[in-house]
C-alpha positions as CSV (number, residue, x, y, z in Angstrom):
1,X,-60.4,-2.1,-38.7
2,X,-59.3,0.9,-39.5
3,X,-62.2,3.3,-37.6
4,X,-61.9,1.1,-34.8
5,X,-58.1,2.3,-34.3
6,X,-59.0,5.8,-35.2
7,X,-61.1,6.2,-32.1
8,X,-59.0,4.3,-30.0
9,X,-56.5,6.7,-30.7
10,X,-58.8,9.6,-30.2
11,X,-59.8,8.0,-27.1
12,X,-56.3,7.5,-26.0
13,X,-55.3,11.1,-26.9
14,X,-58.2,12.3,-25.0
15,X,-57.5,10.7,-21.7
16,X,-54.1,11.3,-22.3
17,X,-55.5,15.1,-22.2
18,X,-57.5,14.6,-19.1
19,X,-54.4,13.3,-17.2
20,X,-52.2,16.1,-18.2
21,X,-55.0,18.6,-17.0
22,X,-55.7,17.1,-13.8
23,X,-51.5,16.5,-13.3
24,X,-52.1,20.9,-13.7
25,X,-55.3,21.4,-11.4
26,X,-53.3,19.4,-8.7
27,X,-50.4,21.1,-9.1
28,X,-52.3,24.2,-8.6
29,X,-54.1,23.5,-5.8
30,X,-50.6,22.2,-3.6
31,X,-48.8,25.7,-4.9
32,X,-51.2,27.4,-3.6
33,X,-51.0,25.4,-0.1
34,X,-47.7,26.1,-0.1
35,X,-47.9,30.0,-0.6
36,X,-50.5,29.8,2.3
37,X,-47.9,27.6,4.3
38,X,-45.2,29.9,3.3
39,X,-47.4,33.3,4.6
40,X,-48.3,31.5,7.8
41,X,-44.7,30.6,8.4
42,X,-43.7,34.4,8.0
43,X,-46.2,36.0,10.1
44,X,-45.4,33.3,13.2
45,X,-41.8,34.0,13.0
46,X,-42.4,38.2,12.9
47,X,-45.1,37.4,16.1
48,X,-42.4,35.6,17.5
49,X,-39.4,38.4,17.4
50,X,-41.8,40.4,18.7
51,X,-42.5,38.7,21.7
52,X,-39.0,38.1,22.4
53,X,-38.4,41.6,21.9
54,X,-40.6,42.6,24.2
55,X,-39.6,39.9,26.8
56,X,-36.7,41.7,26.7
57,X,-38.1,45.5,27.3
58,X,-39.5,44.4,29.9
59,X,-36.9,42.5,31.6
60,X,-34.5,45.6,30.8
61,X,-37.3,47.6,32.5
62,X,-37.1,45.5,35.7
63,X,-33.3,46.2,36.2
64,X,-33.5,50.2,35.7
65,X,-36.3,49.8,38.3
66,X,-33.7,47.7,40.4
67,X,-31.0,50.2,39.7
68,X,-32.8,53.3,40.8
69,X,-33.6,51.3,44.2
70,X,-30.1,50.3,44.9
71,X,-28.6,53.4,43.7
């Protein structure tokens, strides 16, 4: 009886490794998601400014060019 629970405790303590790793691995694997994500995010926001900014040039550029006309 007393083998039996020996390896039922070795088997439990195994599995019980197996969970923690893959609970790790997964862990892992959404961080890094999220560090992509988080990159993405940045560079989409900077490519945005920097459209707006140069919406903006160029509208400013239209009114000197009006200016000069009227003036």
């Amino acid at each position: 009886m007393g083998a039996v629970s020996n390896r039922l405790t070795h088997t439990v303590n195994n599995l019980t490794n197996i969970s923690s790793n893959l609970s790790a691995a997964k862990g892992g694997i959404e961080d890094a998601d999220f560090a992509l994500e988080t990159t993405n995010l940045a560079k989409n926001q900077i490519l945005q400014q920097a459209s707006t900014a140069m919406l903006a040039q160029a509208n400013a550029s239209k009114q000197n060019v009006l200016s000069l006309l009227q003036g």
